[in-house]
OpenMM code with the backbone's topology and positions (N, CA, C; nanometers):
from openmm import Vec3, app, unit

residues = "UNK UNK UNK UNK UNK UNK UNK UNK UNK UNK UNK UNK UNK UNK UNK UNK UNK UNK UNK UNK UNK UNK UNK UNK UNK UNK UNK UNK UNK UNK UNK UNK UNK UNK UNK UNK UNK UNK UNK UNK UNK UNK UNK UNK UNK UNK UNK UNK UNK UNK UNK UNK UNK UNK UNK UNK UNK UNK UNK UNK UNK UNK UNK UNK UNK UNK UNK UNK UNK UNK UNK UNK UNK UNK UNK UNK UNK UNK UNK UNK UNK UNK UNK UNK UNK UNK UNK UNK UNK UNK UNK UNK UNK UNK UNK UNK UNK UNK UNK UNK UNK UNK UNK UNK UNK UNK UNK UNK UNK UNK UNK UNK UNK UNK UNK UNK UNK UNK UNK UNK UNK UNK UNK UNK UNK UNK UNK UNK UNK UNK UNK UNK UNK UNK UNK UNK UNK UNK UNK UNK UNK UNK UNK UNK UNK UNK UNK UNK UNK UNK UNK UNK UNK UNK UNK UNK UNK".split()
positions = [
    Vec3(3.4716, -1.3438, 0.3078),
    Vec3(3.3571, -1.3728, 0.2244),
    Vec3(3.3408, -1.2581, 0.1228),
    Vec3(3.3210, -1.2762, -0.0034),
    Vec3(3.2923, -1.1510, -0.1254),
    Vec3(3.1465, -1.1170, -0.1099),
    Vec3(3.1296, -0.9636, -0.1788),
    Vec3(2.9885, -0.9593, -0.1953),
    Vec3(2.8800, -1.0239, -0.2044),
    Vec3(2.9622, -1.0672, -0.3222),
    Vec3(2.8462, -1.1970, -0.3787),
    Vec3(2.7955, -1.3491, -0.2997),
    Vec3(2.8948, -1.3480, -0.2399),
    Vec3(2.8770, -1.4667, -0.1523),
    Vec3(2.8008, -1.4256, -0.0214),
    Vec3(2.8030, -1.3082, 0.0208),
    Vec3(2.7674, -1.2431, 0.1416),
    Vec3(2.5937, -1.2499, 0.0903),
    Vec3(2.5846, -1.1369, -0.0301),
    Vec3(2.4506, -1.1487, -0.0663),
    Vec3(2.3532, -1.3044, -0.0744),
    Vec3(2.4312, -1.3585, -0.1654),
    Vec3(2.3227, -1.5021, -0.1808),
    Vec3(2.3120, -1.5510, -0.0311),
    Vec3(2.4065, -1.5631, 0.0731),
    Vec3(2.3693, -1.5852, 0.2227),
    Vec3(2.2202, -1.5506, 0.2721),
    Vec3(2.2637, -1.4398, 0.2250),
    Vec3(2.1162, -1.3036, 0.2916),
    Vec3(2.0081, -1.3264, 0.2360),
    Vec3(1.9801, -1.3576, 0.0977),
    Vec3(1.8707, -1.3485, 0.0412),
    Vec3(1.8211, -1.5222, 0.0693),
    Vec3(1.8451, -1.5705, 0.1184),
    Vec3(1.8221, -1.7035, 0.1545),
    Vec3(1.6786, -1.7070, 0.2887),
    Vec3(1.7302, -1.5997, 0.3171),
    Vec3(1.6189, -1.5366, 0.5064),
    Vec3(1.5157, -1.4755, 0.4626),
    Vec3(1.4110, -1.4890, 0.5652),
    Vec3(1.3172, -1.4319, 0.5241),
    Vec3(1.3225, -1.2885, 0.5015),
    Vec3(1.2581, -1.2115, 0.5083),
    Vec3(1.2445, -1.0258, 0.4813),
    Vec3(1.1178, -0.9528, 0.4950),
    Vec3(1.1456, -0.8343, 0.4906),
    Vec3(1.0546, -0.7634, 0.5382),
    Vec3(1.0085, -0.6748, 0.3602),
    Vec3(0.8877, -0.6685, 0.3592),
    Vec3(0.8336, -0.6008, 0.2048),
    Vec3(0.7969, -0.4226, 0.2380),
    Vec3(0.8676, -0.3451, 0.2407),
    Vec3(0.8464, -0.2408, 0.1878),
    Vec3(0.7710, -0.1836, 0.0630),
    Vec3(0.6040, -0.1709, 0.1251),
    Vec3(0.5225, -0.2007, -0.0119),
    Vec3(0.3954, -0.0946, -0.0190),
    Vec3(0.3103, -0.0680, -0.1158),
    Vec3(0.2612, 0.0423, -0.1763),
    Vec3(0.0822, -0.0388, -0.0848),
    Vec3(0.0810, -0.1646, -0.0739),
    Vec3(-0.0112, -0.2160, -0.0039),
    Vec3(0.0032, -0.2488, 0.1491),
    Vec3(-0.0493, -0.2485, 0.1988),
    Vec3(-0.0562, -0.2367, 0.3524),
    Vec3(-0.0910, -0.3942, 0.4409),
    Vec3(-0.0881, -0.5214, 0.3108),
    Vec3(-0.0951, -0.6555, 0.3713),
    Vec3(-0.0286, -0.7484, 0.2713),
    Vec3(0.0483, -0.8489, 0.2777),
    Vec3(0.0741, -0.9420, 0.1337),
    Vec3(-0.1188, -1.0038, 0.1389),
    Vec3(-0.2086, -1.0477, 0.2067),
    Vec3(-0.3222, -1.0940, 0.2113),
    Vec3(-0.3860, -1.0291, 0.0801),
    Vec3(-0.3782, -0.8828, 0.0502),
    Vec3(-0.4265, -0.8242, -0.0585),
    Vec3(-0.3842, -0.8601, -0.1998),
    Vec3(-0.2321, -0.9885, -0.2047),
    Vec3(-0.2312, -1.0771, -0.2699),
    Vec3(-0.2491, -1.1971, -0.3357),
    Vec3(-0.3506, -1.2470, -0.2308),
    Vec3(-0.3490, -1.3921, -0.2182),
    Vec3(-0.4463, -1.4303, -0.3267),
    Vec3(-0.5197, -1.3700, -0.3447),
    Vec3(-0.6510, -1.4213, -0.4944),
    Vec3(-0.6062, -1.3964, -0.5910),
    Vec3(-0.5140, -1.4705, -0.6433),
    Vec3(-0.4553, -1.4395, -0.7982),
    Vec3(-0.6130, -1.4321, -0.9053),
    Vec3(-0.6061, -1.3272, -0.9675),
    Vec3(-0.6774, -1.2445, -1.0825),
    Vec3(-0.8132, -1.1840, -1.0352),
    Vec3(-0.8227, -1.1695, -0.8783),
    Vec3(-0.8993, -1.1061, -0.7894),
    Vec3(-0.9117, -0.9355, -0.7863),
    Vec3(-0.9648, -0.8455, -0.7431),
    Vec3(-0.9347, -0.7559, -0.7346),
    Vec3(-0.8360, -0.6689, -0.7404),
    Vec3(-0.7167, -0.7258, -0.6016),
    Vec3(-0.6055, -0.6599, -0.5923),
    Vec3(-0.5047, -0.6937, -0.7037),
    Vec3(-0.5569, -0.7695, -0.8394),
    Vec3(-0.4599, -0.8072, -0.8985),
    Vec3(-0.5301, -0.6551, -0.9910),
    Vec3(-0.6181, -0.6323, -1.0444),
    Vec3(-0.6773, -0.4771, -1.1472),
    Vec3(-0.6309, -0.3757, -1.0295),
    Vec3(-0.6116, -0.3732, -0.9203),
    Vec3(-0.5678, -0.2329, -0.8573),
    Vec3(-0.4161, -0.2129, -0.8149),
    Vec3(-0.3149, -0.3712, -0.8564),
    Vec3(-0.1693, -0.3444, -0.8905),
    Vec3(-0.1838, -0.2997, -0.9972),
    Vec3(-0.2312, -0.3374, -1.1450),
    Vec3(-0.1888, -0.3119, -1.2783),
    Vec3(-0.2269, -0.1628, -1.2916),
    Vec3(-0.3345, -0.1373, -1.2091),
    Vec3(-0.3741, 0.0063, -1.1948),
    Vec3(-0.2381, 0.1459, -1.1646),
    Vec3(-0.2440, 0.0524, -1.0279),
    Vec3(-0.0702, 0.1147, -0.9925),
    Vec3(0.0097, 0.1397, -1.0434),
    Vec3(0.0964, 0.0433, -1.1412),
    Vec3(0.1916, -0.0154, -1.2389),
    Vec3(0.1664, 0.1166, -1.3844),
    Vec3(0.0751, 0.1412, -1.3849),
    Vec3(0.0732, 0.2592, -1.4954),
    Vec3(0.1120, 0.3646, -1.4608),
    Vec3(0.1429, 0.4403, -1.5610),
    Vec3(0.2348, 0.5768, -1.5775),
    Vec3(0.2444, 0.6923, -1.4517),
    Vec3(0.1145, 0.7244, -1.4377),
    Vec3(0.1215, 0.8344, -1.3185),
    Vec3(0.1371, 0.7719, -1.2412),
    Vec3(0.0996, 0.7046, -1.1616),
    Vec3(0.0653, 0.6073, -1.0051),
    Vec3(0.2413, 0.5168, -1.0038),
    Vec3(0.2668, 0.5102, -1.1246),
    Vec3(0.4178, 0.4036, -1.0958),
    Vec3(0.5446, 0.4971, -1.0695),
    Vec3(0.5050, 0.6509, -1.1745),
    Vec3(0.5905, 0.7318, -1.0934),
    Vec3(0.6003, 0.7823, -0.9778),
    Vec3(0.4585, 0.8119, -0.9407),
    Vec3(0.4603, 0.8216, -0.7670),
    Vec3(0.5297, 0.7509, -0.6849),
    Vec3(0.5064, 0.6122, -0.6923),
    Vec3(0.6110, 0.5138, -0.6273),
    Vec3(0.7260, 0.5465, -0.6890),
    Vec3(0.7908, 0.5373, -0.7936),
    Vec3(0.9059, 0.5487, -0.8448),
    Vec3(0.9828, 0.6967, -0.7254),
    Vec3(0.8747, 0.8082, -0.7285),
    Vec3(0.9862, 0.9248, -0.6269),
    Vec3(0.9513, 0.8839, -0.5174),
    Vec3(0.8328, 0.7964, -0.4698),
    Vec3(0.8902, 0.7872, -0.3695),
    Vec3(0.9713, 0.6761, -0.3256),
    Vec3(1.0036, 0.5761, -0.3605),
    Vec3(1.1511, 0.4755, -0.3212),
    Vec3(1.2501, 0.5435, -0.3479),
    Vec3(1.2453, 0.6416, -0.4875),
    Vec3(1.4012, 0.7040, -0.4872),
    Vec3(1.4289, 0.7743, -0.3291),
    Vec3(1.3094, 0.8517, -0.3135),
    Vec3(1.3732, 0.9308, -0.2133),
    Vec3(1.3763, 0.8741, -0.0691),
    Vec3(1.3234, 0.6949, -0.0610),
    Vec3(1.3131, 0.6427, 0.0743),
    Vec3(1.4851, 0.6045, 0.0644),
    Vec3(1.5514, 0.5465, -0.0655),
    Vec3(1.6288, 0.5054, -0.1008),
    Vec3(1.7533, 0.5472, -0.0611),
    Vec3(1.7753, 0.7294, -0.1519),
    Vec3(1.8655, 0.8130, -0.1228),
    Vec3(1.9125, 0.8839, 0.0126),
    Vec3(1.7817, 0.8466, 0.1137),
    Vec3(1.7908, 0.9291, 0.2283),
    Vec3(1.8576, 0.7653, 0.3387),
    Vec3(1.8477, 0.6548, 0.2632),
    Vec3(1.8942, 0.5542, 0.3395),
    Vec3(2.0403, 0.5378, 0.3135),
    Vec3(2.0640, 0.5428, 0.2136),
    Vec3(2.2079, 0.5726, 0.1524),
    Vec3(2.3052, 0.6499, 0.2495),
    Vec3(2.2319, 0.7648, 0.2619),
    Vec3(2.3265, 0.8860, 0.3514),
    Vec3(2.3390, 0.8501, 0.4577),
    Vec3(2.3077, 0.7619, 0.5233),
    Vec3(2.3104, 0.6516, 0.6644),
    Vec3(2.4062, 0.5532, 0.6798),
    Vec3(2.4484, 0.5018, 0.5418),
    Vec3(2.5225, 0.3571, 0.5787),
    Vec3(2.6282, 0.3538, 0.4857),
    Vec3(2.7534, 0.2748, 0.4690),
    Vec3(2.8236, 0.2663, 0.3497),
    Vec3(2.7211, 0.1692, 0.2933),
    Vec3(2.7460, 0.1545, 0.1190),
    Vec3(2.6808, 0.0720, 0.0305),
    Vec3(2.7700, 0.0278, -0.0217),
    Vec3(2.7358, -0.0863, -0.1444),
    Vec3(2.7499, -0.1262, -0.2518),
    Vec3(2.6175, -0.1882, -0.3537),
    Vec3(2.6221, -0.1187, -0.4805),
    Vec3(2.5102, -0.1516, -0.5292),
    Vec3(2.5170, -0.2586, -0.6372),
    Vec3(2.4610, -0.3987, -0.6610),
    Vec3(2.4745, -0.5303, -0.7382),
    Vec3(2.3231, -0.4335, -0.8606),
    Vec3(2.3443, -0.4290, -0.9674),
    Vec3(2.3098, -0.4119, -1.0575),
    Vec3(2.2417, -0.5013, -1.1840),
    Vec3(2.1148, -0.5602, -1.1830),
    Vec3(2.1083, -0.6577, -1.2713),
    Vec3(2.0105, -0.5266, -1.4081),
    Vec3(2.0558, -0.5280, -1.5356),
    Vec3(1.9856, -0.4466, -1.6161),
    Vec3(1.9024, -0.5273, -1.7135),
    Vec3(1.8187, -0.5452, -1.7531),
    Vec3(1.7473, -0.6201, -1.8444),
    Vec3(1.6686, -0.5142, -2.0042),
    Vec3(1.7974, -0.5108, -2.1089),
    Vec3(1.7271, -0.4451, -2.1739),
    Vec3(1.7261, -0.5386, -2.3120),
    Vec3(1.5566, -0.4557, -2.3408),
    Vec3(1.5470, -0.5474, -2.4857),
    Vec3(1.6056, -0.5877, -2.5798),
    Vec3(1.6564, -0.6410, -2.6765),
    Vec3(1.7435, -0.6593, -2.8018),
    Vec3(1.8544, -0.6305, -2.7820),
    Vec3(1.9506, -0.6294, -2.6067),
    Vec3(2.0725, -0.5923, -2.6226),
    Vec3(2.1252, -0.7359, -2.4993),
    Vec3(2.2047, -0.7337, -2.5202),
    Vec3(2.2890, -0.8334, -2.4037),
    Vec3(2.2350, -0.7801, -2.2453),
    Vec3(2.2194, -0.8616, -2.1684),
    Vec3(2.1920, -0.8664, -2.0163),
    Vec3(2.3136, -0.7771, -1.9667),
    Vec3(2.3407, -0.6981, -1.8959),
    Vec3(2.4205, -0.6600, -1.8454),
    Vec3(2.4053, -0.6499, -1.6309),
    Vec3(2.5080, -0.7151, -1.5953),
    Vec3(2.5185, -0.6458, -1.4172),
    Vec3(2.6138, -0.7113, -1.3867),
    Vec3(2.6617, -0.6395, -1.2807),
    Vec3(2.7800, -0.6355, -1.1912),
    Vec3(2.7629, -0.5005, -1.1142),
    Vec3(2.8621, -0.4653, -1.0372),
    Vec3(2.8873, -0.4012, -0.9255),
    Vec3(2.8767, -0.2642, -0.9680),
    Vec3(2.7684, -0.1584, -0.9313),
    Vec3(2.7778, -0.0304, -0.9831),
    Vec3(2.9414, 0.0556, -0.9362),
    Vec3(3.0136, 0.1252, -1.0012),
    Vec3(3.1712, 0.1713, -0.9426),
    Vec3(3.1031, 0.2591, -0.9434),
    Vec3(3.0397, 0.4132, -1.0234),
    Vec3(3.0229, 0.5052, -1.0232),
    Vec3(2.8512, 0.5311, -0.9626),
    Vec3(2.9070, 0.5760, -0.7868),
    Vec3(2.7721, 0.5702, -0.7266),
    Vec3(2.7481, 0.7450, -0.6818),
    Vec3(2.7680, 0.8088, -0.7525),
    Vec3(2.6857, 0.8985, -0.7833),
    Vec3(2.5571, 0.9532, -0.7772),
    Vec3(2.5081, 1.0000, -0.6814),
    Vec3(2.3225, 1.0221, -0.6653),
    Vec3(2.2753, 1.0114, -0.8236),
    Vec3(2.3142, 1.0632, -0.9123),
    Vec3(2.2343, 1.0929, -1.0340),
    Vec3(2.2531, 0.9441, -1.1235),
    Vec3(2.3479, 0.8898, -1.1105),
    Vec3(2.3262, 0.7476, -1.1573),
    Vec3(2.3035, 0.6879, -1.1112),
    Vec3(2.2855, 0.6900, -0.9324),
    Vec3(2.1832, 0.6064, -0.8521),
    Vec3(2.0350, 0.5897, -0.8894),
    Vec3(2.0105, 0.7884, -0.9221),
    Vec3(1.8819, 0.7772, -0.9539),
    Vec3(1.8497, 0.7669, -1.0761),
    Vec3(1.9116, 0.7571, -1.1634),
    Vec3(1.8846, 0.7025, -1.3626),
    Vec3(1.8837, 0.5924, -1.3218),
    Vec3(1.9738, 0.5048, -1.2384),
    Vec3(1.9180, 0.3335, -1.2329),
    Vec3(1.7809, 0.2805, -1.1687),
    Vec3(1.7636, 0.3929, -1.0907),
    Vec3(1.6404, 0.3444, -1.0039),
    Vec3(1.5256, 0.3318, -1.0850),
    Vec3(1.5229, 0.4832, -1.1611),
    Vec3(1.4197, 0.5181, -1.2612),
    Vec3(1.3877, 0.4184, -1.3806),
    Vec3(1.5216, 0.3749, -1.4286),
    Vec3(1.5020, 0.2578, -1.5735),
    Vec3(1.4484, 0.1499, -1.4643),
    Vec3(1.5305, 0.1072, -1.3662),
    Vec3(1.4155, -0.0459, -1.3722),
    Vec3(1.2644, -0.0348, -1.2723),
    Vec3(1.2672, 0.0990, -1.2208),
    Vec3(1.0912, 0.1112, -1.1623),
    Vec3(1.0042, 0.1495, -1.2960),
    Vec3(1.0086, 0.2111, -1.3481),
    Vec3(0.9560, 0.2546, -1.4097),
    Vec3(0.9555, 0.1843, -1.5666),
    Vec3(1.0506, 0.0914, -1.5856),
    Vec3(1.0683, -0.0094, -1.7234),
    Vec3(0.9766, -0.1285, -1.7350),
    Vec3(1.0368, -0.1220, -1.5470),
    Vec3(0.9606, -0.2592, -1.4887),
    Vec3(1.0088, -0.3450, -1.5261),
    Vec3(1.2272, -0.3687, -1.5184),
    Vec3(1.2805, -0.4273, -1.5956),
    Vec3(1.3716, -0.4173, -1.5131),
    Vec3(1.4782, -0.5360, -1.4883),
    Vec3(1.5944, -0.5588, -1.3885),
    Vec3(1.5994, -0.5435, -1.2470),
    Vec3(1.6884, -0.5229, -1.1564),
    Vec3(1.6728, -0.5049, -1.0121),
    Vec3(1.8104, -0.4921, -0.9583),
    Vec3(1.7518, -0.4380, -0.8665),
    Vec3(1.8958, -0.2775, -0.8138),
    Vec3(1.9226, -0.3705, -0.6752),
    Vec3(2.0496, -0.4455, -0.6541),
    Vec3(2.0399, -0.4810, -0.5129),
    Vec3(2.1422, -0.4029, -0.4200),
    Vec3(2.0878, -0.3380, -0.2766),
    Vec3(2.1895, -0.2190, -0.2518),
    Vec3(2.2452, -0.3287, -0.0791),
    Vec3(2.3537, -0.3267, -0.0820),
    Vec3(2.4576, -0.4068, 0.0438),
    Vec3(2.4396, -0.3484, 0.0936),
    Vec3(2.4237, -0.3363, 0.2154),
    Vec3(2.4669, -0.2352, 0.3383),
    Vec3(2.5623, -0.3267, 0.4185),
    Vec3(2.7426, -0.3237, 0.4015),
    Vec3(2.7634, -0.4376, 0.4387),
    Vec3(2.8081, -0.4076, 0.6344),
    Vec3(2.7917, -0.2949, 0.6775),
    Vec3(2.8335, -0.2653, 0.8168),
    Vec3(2.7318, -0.3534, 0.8891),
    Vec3(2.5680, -0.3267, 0.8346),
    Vec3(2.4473, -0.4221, 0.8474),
    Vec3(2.4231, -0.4955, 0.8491),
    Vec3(2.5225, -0.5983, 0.7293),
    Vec3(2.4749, -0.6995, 0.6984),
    Vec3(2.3305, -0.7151, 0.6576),
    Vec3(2.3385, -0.6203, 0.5651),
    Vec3(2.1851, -0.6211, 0.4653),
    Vec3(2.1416, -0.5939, 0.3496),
    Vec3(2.0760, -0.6360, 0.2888),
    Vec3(2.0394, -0.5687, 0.2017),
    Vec3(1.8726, -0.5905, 0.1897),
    Vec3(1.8973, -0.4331, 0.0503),
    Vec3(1.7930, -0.3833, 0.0072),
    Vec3(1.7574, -0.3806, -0.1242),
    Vec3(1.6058, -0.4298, -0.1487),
    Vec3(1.6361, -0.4922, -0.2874),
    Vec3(1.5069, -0.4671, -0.3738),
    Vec3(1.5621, -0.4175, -0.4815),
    Vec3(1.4382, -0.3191, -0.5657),
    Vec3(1.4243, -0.4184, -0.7166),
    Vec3(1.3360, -0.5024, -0.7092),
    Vec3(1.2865, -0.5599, -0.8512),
    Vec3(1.2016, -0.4442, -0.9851),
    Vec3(1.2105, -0.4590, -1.0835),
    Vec3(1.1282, -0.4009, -1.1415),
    Vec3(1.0244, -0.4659, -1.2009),
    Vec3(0.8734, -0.4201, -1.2030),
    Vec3(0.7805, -0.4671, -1.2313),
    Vec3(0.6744, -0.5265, -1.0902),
    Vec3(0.7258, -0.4430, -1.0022),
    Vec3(0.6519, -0.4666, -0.8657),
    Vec3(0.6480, -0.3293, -0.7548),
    Vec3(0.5662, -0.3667, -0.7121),
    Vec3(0.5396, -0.2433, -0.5931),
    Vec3(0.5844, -0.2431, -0.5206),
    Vec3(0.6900, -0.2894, -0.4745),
    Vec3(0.7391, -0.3469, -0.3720),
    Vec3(0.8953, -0.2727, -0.3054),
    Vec3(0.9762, -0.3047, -0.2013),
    Vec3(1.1168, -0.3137, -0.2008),
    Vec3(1.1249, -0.3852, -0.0804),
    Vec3(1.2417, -0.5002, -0.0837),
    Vec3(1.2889, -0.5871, -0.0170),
    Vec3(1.3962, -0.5464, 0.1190),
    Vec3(1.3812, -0.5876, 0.1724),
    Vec3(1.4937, -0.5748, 0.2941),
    Vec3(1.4876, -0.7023, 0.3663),
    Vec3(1.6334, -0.7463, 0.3899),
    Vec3(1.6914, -0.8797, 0.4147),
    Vec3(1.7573, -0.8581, 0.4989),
    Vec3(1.7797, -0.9226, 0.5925),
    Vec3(1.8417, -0.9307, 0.7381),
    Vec3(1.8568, -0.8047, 0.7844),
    Vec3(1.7666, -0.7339, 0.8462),
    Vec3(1.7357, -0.5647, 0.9109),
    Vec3(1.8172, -0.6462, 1.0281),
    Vec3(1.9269, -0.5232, 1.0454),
    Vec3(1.9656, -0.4959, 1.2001),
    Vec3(1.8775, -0.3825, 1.3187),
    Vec3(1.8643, -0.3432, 1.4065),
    Vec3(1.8377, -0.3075, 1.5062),
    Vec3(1.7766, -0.1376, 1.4535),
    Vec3(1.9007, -0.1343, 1.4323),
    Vec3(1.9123, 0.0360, 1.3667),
    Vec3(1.8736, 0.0573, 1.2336),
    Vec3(1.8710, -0.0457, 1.1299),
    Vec3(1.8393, -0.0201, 0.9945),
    Vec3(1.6880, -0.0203, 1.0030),
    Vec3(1.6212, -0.0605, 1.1048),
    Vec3(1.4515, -0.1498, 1.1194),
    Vec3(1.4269, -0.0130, 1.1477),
    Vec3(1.5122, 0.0629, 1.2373),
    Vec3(1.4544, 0.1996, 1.3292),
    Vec3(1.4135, 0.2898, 1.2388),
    Vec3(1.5530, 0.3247, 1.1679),
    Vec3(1.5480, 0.3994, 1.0475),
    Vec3(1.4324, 0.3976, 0.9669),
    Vec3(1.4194, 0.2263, 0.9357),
    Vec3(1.3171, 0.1985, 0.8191),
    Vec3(1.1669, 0.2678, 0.8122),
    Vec3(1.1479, 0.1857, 1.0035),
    Vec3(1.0301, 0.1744, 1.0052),
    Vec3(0.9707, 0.3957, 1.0075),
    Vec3(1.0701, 0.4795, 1.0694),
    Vec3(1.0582, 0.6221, 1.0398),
    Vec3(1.0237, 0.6583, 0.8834),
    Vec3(1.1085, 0.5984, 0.8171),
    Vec3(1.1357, 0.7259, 0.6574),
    Vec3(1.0017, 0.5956, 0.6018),
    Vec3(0.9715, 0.4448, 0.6254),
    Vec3(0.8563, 0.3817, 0.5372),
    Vec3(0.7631, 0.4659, 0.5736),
    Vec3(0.7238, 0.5305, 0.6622),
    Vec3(0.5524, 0.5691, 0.7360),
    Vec3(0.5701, 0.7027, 0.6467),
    Vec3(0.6908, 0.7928, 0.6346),
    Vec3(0.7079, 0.9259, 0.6284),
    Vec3(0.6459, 0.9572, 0.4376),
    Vec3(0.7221, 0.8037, 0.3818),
    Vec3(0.6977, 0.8126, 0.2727),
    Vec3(0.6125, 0.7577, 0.1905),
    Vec3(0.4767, 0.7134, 0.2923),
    Vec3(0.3962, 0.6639, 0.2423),
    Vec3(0.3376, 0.5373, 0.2110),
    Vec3(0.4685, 0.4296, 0.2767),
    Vec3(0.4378, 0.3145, 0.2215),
    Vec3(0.4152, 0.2113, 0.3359),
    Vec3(0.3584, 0.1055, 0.3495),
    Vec3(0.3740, -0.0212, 0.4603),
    Vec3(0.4837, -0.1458, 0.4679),
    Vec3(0.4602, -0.1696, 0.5623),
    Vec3(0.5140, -0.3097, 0.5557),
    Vec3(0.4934, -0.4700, 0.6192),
    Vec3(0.5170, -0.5370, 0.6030),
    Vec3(0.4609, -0.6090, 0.6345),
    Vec3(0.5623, -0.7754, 0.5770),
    Vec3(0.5628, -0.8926, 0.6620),
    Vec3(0.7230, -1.0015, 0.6888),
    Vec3(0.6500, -1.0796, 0.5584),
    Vec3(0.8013, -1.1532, 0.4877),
    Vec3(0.7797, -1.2608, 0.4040),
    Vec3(0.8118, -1.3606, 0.4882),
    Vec3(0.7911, -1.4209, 0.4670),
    Vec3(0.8298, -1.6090, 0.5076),
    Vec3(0.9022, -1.6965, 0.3830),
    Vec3(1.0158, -1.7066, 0.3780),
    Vec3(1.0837, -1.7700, 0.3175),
    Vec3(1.0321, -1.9310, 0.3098),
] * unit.nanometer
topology = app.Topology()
chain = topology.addChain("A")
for resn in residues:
    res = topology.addResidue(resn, chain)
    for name in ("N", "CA", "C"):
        topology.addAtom(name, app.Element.getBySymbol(name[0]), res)
């Protein structure tokens, strides 16, 4: 089976939200409260906060597992660009992380394929995805999510 075929499998299951809010419920009233205290978030200081901290929930998950990172870039007035990052490099891990948290533009999807998982960073949300957690990736998770500040809490596909 290829990456790509492995991934669309995965993202088919439900997942777990690695998120800056502590319930999806704090979503449910579209143009309610919690919708002025995301956009709140989503601005400059408060989006970089999240921004270091996923980099660094990110980079410290990295050093745990082999990867591969699926790359979608979305920039203005130029052609769409993604495919398979080759040059995975911490510092172009973290220039990619930074353009789409902080652009609020494209999404970084990282394989963990020993796992069978992935992890999956949209831009323009508070959020990060994880899709089929094994045993040990959940262990990991659920340590470095609390360490770095953030909750979680299951989607339902």
């Amino acid at each position: 089976m290829t990456r790509t075929e492995r991934m669309n499998m995965l993202f088919a299951e439900d997942y777990r939200v690695i998120d800056f809010f502590p319930e999806m419920a704090s979503y449910a009233e579209a143009g309610g409260f919690s919708d002025e205290v995301e956009q709140y978030y989503l601005q400059d200081r408060q989006l970089q906060q999240f921004c270091n901290q996923a980099i660094s929930l990110v980079l410290k998950l990295l050093c745990c597992f082999p990867f591969e990172i699926y790359v979608k870039e979305i920039t203005p007035l130029r052609m769409q660009r993604e495919g398979w990052l080759k040059d995975k490099r911490c510092e172009t891990i973290v220039r990619l992380l930074r353009k789409v948290i902080l652009k609020q533009k494209g999404q970084l999807d990282i394989l963990l394929p020993k796992e069978n998982a992935i992890i999956s960073i949209p831009g323009g949300t508070l959020s990060i995805a994880v899709y089929h957690e094994s045993s040990s990736l959940k262990r990991l998770l659920d340590e470095m999510v609390s360490a770095e500040g953030f909750y979680t809490w299951r989607f339902r596909v």
